[in-house]
C-alpha positions in Angstrom: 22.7 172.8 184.6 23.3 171.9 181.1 25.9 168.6 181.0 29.3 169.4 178.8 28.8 166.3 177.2 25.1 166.8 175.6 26.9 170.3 174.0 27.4 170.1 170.5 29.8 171.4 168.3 28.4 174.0 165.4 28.7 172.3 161.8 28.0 173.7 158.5 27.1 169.9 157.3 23.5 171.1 158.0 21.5 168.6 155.3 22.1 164.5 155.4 20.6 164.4 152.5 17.7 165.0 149.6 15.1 163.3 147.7 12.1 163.5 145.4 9.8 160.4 145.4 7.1 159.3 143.4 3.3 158.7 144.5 4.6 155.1 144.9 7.7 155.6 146.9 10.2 154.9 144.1 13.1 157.3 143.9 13.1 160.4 141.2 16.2 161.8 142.2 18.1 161.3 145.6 20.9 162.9 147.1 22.9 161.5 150.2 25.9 163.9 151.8 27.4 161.8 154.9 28.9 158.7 153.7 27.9 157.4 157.2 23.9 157.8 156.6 23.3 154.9 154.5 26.5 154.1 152.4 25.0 151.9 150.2 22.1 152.0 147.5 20.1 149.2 149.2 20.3 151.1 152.7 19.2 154.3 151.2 16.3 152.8 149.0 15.0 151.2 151.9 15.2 153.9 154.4 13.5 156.0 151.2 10.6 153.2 151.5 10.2 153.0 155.1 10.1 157.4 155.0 7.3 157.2 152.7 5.1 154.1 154.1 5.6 156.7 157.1 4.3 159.9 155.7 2.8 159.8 152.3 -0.9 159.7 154.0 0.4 161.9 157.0 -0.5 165.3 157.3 2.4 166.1 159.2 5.5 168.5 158.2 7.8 166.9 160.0 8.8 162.8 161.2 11.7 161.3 163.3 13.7 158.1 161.6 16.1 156.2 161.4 18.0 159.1 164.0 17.2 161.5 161.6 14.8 164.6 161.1 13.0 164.3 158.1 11.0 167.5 156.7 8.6 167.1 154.0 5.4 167.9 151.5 4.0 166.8 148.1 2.5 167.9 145.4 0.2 166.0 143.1 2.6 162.8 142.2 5.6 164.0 144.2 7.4 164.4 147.6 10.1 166.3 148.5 12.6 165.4 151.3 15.1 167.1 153.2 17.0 165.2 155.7 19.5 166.1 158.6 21.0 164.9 162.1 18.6 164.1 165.2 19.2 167.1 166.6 19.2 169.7 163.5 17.2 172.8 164.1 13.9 171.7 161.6 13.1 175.3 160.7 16.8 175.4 158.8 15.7 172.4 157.2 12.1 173.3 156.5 13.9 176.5 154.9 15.9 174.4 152.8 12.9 172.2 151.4 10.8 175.1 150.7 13.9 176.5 148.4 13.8 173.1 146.9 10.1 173.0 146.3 10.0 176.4 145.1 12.9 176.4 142.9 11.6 173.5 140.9 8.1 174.7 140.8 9.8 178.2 139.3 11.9 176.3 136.7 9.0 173.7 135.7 6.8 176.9 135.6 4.3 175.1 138.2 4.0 172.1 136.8 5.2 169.8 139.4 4.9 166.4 138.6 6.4 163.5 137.9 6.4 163.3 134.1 7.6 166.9 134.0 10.0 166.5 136.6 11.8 163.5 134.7 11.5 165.6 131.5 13.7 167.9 133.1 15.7 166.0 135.2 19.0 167.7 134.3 17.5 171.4 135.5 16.3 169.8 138.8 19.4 168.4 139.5 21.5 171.8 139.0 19.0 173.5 141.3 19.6 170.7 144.4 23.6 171.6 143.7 22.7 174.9 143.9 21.1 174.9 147.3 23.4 172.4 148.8 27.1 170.9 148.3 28.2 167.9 150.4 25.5 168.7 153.0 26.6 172.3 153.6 23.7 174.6 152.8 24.5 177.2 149.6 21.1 178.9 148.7 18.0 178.9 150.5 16.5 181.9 148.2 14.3 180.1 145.2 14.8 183.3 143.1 18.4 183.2 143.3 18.6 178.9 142.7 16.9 179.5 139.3 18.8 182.2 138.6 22.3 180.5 139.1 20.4 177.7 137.2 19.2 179.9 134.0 22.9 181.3 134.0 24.6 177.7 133.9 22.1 176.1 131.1 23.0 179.2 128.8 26.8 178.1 128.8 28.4 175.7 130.6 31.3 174.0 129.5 31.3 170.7 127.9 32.8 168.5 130.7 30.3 169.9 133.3 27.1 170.0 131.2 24.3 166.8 132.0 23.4 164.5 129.0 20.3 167.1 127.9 22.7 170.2 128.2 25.5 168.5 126.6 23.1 167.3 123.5 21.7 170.7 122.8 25.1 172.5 122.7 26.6 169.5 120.4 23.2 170.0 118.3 24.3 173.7 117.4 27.8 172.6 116.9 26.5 169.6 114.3 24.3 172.3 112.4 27.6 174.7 111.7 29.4 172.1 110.4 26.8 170.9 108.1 25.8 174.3 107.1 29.8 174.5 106.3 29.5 171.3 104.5 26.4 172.0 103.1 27.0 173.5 100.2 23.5 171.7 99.0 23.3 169.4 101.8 25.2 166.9 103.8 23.9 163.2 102.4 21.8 160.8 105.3 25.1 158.8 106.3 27.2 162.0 107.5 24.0 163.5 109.2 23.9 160.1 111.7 27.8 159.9 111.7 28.0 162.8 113.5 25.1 162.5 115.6 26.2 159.3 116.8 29.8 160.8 117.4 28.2 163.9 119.7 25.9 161.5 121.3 28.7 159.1 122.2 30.8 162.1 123.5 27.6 163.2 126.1 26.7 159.5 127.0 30.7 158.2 128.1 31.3 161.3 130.3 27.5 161.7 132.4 25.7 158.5 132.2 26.8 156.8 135.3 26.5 159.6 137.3 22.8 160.6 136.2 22.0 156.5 136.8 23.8 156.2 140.0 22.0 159.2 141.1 18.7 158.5 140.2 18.3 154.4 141.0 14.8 152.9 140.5 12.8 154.8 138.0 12.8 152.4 134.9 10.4 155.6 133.7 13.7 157.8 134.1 15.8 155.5 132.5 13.3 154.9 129.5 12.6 159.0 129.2 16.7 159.6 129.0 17.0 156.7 126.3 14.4 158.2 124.2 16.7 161.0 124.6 19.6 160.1 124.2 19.8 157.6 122.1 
């Protein structure tokens, strides 16, 4: 006889939470969906060290902590993460790691690893969106991620576009005016006034969410300086 009180109610909020770590443990990129699985950045970073001391030299799919169930692999310098409740059914979960994994081994065209990974930081991020908002699974088809991907890169509007995205669509809007201006050339000083301007624009309206997102990878933060600055 099955007790009333060990029945649980059916939730959509499948996935606690995402991550890709390096071969050292430090955070790539990290996504949390229940405000009460580790509220904080300190909480999560340390649950993120504790998950990797536990299964980076494990041959294992699959680990209990911290109440949750963690489903996992690597590849090369990287491992992926896919978190949910205690009692989540680990084959959804496994479904949803594989989509991850696959998706960004399409849209990095097999070249997973971590210096390609942070070179395209932006594209990996819209992929994780694409597979799941605020825990509730949306994609678990890799084909159809880097579709939806490949469609929002190619035009998205200003206010939703990532620092890289936002950059290259100002870049094309630089070079009509100075091909307006032109006329025999624009002189050095309007060329990095308006560069500056179109970089300002980008950096106000997505840093702190790219940072807050991606906490303790000074190689990430280095990589989108180069970039961006």
């Amino acid at each position: 006889m099955v007790m009333e009180g060990l029945l649980l109610e059916p939730t959509l909020y499948t996935v606690k939470g995402m991550a890709i770590l390096d071969n050292d443990g430090n955070r790539i990129l990290a996504k949390y969906y229940d405000k009460n699985v580790f509220p904080t950045a300190k909480e999560q970073k340390t649950f993120e060290k504790n998950l990797f001391n536990k299964t980076h030299r494990a041959n294992a799919e699959i680990i209990m902590l911290d109440g949750l169930t963690c489903v996992y692999r690597s590849n090369v310098d990287l491992f992926f993460y896919v978190m949910g409740s205690s009692h989540e059914n680990e084959l959804i979960l496994m479904s949803v790691l594989n989509c991850l994994y696959d998706s960004v081994s399409h849209i990095l065209r097999k070249n997973v690893e971590k210096r390609v990974v942070l070179e395209n930081l932006d594209i990996v991020m819209l992929a994780m969106d694409e597979i799941c908002d605020g825990g509730i699974i949306m994609e678990a088809d890799s084909s159809a991620v880097v579709q939806r991907v490949a469609l929002r890169t190619d035009d998205i509007p200003l206010g939703e576009q990532t620092v890289a995205q936002g950059w290259d669509g100002l870049s094309h809007w630089i070079q009509g005016c100075l091909r307006v201006w032109g006329q025999g050339g624009a002189s050095s000083s309007e060329v990095s006034c308006l560069r500056i301007s179109a970089k300002s624009h980008v950096r106000c309206s997505h840093w702190m969410a790219m940072e807050v997102n991606c906490v303790g990878s000074e190689e990430w933060l280095e990589a989108w300086r180069d970039r961006v600055y």
